[in-house]
N, C-alpha and C positions, 0 to 999 in steps of 0.2 A: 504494500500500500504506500503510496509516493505520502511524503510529510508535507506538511502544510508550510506556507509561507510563514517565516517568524516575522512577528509586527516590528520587530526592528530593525525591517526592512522599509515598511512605510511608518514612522513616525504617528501617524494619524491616527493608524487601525486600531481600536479597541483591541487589549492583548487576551492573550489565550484565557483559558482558566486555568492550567499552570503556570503561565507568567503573572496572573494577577493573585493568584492562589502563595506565590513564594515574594511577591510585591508585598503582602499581606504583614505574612512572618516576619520580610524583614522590618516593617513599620514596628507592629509589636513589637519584636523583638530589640530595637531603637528605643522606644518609647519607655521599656519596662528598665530598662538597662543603662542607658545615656542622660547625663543631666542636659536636658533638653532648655533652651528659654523657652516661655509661653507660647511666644508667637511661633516657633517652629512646632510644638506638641500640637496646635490647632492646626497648623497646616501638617500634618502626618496624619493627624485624625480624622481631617478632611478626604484627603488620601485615601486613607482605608477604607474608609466607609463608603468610596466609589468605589475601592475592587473589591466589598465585601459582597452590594450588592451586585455587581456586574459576575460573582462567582455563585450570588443566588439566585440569578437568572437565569444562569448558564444550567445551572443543576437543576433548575425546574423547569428548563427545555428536555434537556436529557431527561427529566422523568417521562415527560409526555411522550417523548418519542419514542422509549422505554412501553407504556401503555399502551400505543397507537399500535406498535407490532408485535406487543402482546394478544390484544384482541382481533388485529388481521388474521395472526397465526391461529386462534383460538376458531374464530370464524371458517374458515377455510377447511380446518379439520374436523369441526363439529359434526357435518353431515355425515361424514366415516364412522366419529365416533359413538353416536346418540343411538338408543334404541329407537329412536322415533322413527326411525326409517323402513321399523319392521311393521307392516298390516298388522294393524288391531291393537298394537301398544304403542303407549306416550306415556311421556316424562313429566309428572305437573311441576307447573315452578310456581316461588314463593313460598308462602310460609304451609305450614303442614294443615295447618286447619281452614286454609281458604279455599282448599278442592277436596270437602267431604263426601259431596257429589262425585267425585273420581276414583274412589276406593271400590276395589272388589269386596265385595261381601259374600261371604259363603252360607250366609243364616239369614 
């Protein structure tokens, strides 16, 4: 799989989320450690809290899309895998007591 362009090739680009994910660390790790003056601690903080959410973005892209080919794949194989496909049985969905009308009864 060919690598992605690194952003510090165009200055502009919004960086990865391991470049903003060790952008991060090193703010923290600056902040917790270094006697900072004021003004430079607000502008780290500033800092951060642009790649923190730019790395909580990124991770709730990756969730959905994470989802989206969870349920394609799910979809796609469902008809293989359901009994519904066999004459004269189905699968009720939802909760147990809202297809009491669907139970076989022998008495």
């Amino acid at each position: 799989m060919p690598r992605r362009k690194s952003t510090t090739d165009d200055p502009t680009a919004a960086p990865s989320f391991e470049e903003a994910l060790t952008g991060l660390e090193a703010i923290v790790e600056a902040m917790e450690h270094e006697q900072l003056p004021l003004e430079e601690l607000v502008s780290y903080y500033e800092n951060g809290t642009a790649l923190l959410d730019r790395c909580e973005a990124m991770l709730q892209s990756a969730r959905e899309r994470i989802e989206l080919i969870t349920l394609r794949n799910h979809s796609e194989s469902a008809p293989e895998a359901t009994a519904s496909s066999t004459p004269g049985f189905s699968i009720p969905s939802g909760p147990p007591d809202a297809h009491d009308d669907d139970d076989i009864r022998l008495f």
